[in-house]
RODRENTOR-482381 format. One record per residue: residue in one letter; x, y, z of N, C-alpha, C in turn. Coordinates in steps of 0.02 Angstrom, whole numbers, padded with zeros to 5 digits, always signed. Example, Ala and Ser with C-alpha at 12.3 -4.5 7.8 and 13.67 -1.06 7.14 Angstrom:
<sites>
A+00660-00284+00390+00615-00225+00390+00660-00165+00390S+00642-00112+00354+00684-00053+00357+00645+00002+00394
</sites>
This chain:
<sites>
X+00043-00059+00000+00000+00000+00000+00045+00062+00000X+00022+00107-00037+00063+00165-00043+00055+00229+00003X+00094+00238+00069+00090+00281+00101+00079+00345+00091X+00046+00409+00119+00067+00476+00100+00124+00493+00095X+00162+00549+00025+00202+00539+00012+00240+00607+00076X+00281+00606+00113+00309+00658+00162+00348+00708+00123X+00344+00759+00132+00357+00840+00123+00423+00838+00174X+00449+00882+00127+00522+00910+00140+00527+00972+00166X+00594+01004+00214+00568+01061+00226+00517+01111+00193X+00489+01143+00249+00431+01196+00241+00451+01246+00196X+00428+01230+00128+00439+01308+00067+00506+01274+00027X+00553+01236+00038+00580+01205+00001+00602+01139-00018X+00624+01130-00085+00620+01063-00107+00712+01030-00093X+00717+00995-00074+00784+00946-00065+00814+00958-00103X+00794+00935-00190+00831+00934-00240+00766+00939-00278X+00804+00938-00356+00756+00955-00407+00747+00909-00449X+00709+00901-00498+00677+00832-00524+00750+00841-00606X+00748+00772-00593+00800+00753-00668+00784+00794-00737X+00831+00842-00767+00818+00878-00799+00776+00820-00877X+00744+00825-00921+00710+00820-00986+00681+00752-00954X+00648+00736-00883+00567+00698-00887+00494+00729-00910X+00466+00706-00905+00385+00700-00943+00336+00698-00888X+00316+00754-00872+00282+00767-00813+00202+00769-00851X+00153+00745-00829+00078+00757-00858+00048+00785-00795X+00047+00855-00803+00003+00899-00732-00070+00925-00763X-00108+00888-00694-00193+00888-00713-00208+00930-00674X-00252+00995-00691-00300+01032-00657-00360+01018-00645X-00388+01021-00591-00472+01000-00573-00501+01063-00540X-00574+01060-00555-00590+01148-00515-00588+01154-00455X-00555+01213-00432-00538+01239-00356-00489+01285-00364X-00514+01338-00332-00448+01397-00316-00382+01393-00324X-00356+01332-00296-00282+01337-00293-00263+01326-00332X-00291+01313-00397-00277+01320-00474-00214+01345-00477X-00221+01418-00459-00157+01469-00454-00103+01435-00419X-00100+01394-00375-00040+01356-00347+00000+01313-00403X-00038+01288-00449-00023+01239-00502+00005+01270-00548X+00012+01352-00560+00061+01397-00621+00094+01392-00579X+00124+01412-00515+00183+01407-00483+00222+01350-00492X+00173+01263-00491+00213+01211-00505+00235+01205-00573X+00189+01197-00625+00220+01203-00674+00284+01250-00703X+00290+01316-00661+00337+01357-00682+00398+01315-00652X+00409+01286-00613+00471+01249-00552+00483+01214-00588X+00431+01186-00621+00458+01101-00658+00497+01129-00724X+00477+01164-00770+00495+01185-00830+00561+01211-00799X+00564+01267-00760+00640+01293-00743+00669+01237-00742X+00675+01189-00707+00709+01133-00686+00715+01091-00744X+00685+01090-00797+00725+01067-00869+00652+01002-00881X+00603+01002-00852+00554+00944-00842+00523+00969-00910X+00501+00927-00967+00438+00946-01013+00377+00925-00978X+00350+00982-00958+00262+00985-00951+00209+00978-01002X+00185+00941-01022+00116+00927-01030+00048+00949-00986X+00012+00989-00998-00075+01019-00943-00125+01003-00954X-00153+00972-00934-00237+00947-00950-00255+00976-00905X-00327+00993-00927-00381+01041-00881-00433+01010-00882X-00470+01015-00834-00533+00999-00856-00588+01067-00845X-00655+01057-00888-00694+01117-00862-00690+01162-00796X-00713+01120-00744-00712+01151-00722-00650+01205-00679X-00586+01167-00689-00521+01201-00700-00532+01269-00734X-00555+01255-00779-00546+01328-00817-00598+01404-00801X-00619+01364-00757-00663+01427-00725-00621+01468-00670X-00564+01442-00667-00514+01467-00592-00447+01500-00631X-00447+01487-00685-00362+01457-00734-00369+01486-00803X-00336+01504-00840-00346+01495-00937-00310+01469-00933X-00307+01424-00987-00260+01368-01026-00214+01400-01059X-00215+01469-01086-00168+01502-01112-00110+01527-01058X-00115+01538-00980-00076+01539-00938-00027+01485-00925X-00056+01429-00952+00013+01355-00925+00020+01351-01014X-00019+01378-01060+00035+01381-01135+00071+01430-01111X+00074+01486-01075+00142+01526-01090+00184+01526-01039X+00160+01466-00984+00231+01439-00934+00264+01396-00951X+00222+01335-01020+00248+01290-01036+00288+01272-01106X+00254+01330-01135+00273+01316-01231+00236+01251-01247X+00197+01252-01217+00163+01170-01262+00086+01190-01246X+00048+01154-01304-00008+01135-01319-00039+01131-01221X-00104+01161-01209-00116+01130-01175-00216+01105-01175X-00201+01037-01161-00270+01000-01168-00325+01006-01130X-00384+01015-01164-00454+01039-01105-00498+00990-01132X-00502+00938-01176-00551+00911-01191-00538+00838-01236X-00578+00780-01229-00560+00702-01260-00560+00733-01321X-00574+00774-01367-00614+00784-01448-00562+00840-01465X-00525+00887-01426-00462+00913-01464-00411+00880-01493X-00380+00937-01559-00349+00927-01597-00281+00899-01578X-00239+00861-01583-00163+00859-01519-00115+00868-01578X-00065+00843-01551-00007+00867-01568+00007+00795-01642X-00010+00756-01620-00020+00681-01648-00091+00659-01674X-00090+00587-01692-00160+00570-01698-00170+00517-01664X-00122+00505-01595-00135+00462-01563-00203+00473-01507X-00225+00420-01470-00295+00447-01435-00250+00478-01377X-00260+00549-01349-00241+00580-01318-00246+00533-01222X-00285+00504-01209-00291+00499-01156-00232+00417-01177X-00201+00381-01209-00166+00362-01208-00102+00386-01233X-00093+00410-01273-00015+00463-01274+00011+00515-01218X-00059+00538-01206-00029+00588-01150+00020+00544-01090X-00029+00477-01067+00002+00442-00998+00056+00371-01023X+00037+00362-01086+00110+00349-01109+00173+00384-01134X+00195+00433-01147+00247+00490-01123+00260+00503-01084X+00229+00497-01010+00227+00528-00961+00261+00483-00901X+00321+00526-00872+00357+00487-00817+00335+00494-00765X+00279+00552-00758+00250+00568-00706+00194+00595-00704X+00117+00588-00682+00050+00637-00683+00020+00646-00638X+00039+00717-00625+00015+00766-00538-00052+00763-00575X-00082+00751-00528-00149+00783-00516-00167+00843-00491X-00172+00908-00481-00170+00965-00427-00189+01020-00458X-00248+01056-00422-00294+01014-00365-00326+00959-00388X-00321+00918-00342-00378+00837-00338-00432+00868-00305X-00496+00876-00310-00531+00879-00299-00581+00831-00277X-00648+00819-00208-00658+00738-00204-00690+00717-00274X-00723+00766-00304-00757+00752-00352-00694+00685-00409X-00653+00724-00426-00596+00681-00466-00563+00627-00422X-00556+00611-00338-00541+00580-00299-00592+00509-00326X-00665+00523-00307-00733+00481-00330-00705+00450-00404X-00720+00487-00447-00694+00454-00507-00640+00416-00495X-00586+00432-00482-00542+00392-00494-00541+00319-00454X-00574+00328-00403-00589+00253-00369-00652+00232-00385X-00671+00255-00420-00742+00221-00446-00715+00175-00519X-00664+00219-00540-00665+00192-00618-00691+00224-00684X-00723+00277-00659-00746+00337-00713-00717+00360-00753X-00744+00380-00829-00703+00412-00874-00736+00435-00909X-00752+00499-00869-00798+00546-00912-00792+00612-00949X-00707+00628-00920-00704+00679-00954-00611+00691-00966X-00595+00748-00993-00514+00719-00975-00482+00716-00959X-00485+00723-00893-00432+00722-00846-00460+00633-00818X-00516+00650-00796-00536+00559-00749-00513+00514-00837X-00525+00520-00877-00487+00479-00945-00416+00469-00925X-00379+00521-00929-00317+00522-00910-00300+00484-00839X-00314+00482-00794-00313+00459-00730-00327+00382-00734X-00384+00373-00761-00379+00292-00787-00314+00260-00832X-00313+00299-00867-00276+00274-00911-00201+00270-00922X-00176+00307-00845-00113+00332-00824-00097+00239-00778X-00152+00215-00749-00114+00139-00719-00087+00097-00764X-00039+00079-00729+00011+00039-00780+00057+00076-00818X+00060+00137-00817+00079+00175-00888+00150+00225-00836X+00134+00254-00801+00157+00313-00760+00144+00314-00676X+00183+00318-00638+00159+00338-00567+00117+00414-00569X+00085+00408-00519+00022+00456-00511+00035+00482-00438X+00022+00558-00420+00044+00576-00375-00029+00632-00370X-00067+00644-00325-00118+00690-00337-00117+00724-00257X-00127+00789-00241-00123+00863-00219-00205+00837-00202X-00234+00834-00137-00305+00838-00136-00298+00911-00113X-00380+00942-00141-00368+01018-00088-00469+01009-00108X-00496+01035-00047-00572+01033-00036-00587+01057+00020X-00653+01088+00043-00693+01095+00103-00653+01039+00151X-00660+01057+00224-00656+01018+00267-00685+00949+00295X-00746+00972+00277-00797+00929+00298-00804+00876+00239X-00765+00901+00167-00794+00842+00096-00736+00809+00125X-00678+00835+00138-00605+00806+00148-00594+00738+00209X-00655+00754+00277-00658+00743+00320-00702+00672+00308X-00759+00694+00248-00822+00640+00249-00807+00559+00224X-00829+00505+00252-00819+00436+00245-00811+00461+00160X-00834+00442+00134-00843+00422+00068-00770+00459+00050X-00742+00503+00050-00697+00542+00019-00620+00513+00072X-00629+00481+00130-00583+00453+00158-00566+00363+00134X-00644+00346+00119-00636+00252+00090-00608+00287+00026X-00605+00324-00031-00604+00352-00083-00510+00339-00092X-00483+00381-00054-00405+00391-00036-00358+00330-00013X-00420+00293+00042-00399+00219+00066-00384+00179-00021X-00417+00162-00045-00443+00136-00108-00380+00155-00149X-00365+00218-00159-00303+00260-00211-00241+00244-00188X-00235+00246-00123-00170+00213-00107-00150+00146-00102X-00206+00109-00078-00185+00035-00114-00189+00012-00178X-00196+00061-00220-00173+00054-00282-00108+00072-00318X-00086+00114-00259-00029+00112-00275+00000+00207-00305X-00069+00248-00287-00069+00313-00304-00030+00340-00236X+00016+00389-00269+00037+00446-00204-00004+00496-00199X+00014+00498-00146-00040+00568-00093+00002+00624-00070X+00006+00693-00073+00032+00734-00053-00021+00795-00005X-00022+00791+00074-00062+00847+00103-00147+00795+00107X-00207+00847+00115-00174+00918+00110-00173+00960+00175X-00154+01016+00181-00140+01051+00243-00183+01085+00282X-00180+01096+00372-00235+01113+00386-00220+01206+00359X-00280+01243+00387-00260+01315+00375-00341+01334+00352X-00332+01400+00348-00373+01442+00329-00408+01425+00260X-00473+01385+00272-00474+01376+00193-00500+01426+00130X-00530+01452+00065-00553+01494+00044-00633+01500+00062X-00655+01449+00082-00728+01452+00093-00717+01481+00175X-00669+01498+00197-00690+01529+00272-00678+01474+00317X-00694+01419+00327-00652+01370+00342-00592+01372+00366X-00586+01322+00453-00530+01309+00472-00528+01240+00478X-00442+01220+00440-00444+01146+00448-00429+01104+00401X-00398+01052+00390-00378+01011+00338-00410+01028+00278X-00390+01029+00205-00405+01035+00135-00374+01095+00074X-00335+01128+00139-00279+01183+00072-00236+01126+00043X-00215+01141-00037-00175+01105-00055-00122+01110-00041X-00068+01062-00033+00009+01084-00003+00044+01141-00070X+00098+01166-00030+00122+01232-00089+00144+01195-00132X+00161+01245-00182+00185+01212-00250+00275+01175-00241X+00294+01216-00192+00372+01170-00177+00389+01110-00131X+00308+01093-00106+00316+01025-00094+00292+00968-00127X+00256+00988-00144+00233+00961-00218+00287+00944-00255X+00318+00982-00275+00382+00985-00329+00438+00934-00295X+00447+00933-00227+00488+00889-00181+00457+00816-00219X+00391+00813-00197+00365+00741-00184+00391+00719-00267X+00388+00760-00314+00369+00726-00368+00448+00721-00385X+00479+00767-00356+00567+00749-00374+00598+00678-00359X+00559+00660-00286+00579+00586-00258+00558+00534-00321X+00502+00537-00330+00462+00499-00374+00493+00491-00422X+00519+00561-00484+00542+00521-00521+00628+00515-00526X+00631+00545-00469+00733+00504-00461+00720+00425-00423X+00672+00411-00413+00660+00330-00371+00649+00316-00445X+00616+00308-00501+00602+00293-00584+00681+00277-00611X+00701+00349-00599+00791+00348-00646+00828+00306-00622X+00801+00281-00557+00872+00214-00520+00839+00166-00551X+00773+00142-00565+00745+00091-00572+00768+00089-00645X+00813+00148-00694+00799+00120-00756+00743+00144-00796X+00683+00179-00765+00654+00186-00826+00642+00281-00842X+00618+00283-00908+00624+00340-00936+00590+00340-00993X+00556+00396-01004+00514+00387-01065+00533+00456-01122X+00538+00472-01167+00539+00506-01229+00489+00554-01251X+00497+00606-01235+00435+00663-01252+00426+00667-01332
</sites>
């Protein structure tokens, strides 16, 4: 079973992720959207090719044209866009990919993904990332969704599958809220996913953008 993944000092990362991996970072709707241009900007400095999938409701917090101009690449909001290829996107994306943050996870995308859902493209992507890529997902939500059975068997479920967990933290939430469901910052995030894929580069594997 795959433990929560532990955070490195507070605000900074240990080390930095192996320069030219294949990071696939998923947005889901929630505020801290804005935390996720911060990650993507860390990873790209650090020599990582980013790939962004959004989903709707992402884009009500986010434009997609903000992680095209942190990333220089295409970024994806939908199963029926045009890509870069003519491969089916929800399998090229997570086969390229040495790595796919989820952040924010939302329970809504938490549900899907332990249910088995694939309804749109990010939960596509998320399915279709097992076997393919380790998966690392940022939950951030209300206290009480974060707190509730269903969204705790939900996480039980994700980690014995073998998904990493990062946070999330207690604090001030945007709904006024005190208490577990901010997402962790973007430089621990960036920690967790550095372990992840330098634990990949010892094992040997590596994939080709």
């Amino acid at each position: 079973m795959a433990d929560a993944v532990k955070k490195g000092p507070k605000g900074k990362a240990a080390d930095s992720p192996p320069a030219g991996k294949n990071v696939l970072l998923c947005l889901t709707g929630g505020i801290a959207c804005y935390k996720s241009a911060a990650l993507a900007s860390r990873l790209v400095q650090a020599g990582v090719r980013v790939r962004v999938a959004m989903s709707a409701a992402a884009e009500r917090f986010v434009t997609p044209l903000t992680f095209q101009a942190l990333t220089g690449r295409q970024v994806y909001t939908s199963l029926w866009q045009a890509g870069e290829d003519f491969d089916s996107q929800h399998l090229s994306l997570t086969g390229s990919a040495d790595l796919m943050i989820i952040a924010p996870a939302t329970a809504d995308i938490m549900a899907k993904m332990a249910a088995g859902i694939a309804d749109d493209l990010v939960s596509t992507l998320a399915l279709s990332a097992h076997g393919a890529c380790p998966i690392l997902i940022a939950p951030a939500m209300n206290t009480r969704m974060w707190l509730a059975p269903p969204t705790q068997d939900n996480l039980a479920r994700l980690k014995g599958w073998g998904i990493q967990v990062i946070g999330p933290e207690a604090g001030r939430l945007a709904c006024g809220a005190d208490g577990p469901g901010r997402m962790s910052e973007p430089e621990d995030i960036l920690a967790a996913a550095t372990r992840i894929l330098r634990a990949g580069r010892r094992a040997g594997k590596g994939k080709r953008g």
